[in-house]
C-alpha positions as CSV (number, residue, x, y, z in Angstrom):
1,X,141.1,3.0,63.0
2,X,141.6,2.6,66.7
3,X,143.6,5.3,68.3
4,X,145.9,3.3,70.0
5,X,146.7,2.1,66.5
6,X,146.9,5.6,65.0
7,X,149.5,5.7,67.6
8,X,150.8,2.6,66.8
9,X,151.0,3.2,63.3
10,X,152.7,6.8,63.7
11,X,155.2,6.4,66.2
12,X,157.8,3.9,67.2
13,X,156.0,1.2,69.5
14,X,157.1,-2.1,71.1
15,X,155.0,-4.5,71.3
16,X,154.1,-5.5,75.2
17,X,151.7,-7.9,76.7
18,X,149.0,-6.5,78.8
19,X,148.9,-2.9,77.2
20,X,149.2,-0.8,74.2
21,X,153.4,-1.0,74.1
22,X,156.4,0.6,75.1
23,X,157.9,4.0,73.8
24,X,161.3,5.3,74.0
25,X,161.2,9.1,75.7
26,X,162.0,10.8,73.3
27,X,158.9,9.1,71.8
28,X,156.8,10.0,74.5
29,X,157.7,13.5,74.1
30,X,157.1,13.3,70.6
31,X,153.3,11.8,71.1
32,X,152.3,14.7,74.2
33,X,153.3,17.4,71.8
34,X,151.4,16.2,68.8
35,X,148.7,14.7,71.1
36,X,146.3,17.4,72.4
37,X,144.5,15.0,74.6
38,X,147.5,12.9,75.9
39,X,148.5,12.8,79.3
40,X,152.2,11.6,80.9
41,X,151.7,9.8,84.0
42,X,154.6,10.1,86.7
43,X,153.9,7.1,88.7
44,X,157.0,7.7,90.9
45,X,156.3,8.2,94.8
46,X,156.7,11.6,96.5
47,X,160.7,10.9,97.6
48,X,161.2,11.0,93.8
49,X,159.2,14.0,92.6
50,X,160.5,15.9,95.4
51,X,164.6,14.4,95.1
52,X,165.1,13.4,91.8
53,X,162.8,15.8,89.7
54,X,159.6,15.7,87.6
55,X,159.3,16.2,83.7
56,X,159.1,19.4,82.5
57,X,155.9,19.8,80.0
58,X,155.7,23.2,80.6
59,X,157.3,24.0,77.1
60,X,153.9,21.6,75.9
61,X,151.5,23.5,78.1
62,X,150.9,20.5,80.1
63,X,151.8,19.1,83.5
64,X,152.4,15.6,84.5
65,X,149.9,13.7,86.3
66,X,151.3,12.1,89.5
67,X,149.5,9.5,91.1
68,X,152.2,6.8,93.0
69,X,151.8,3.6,91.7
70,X,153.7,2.3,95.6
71,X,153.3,4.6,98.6
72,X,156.5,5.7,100.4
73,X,158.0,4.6,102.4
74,X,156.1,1.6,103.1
75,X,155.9,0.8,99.2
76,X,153.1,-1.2,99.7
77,X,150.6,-0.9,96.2
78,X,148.3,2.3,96.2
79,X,144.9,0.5,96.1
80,X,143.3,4.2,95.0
81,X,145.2,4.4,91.8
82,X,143.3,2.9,89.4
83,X,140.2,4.9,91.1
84,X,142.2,8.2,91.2
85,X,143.3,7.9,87.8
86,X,139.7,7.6,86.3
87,X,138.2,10.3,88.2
88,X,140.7,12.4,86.6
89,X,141.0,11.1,82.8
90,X,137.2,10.6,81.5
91,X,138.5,9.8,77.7
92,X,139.2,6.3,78.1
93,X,140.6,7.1,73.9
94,X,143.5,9.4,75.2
95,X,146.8,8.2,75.3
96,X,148.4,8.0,78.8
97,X,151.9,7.6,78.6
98,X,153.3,5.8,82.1
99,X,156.6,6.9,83.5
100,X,158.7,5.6,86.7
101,X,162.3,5.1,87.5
102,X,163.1,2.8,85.1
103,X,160.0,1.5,83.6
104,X,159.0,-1.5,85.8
105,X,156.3,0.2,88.1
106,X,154.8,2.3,84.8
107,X,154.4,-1.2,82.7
108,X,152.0,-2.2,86.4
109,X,150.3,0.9,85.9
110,X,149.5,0.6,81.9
111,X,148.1,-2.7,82.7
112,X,145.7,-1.8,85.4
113,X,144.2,1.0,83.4
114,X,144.2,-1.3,80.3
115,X,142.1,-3.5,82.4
116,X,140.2,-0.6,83.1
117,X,139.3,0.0,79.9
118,X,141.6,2.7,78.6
119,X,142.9,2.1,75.2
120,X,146.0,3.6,74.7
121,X,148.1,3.0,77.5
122,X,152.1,3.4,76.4
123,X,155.2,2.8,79.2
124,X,157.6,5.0,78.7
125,X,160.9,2.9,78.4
126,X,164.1,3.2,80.7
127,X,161.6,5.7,82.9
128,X,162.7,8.6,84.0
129,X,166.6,7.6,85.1
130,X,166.7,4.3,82.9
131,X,168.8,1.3,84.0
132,X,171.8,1.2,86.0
133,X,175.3,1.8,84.2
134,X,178.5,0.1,84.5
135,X,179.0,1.8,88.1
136,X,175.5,1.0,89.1
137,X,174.5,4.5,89.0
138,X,171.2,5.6,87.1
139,X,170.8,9.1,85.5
140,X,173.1,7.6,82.1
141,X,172.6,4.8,80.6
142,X,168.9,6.0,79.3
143,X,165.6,7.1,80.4
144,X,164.1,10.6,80.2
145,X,167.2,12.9,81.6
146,X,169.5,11.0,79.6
147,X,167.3,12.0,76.3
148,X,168.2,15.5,77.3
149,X,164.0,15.8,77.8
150,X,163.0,18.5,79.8
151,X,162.9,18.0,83.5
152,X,163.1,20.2,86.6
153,X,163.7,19.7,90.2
154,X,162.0,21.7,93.2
């Protein structure tokens, strides 16, 4: 058995096209802490780590990987990602869990590195703020604050 389908087979998973699926946070949190070798990947830019706050792994004994996906301001693709990425994960078996606002950029990123050849690449679903609410504010309406997950701000 593969271990994307260990994963797969043990934890909720969506089925997506281009990569291994989409998991809810709570998920996510659920796969890092039973995961030795599992890595979450905040593919947010700088303005967001810095503003809006990174997940907290700390209770896992693990950081977050951040690597932008876009670079701010300009937002134009980060053409060292894949490359940057690589260098820094050598077990193209561990299960990288992609996070971003609201899981758009992430479900980019899980694609590229599937194409890279990494088999278990997960998006996190709703991201880290999820989708916009009723007043078109984000923070509510899902993601990874809304799951009450750990998170922290500088």
């Amino acid at each position: 058995m593969s271990k994307d389908n260990k994963i797969a087979g043990t934890y909720e998973v969506s089925p997506a096209a281009g990569y291994a699926g989409d998991v809810a946070p709570a998920a996510a949190w659920k796969i890092l802490a039973d995961n030795k070798d599992a890595i979450l990947v905040d593919v947010r830019t700088r303005a967001e780590w810095n503003f809006v706050g990174l997940p907290d792994l700390a209770p896992l004994a693990k950081k977050p990987a951040l690597i932008e996906w876009q670079i701010f301001p300009s937002m134009q693709p980060n053409p060292d990602f894949v490359a940057a990425l690589s260098g820094a994960v050598a077990n193209k078996d561990a299960p990288l869990l992609f996070l971003c606002r609201s899981g758009a950029r992430s479900a980019a990123a899980a694609k590229a590195m599937t194409a890279a050849g990494y088999s278990t690449c997960l998006n996190v679903a709703d991201g880290f703020e999820g989708p916009l609410d009723a007043q078109a504010k984000r923070g509510a309406a899902g993601g990874w604050k809304a799951a009450g997950l750990p998170w922290r701000q500088t």
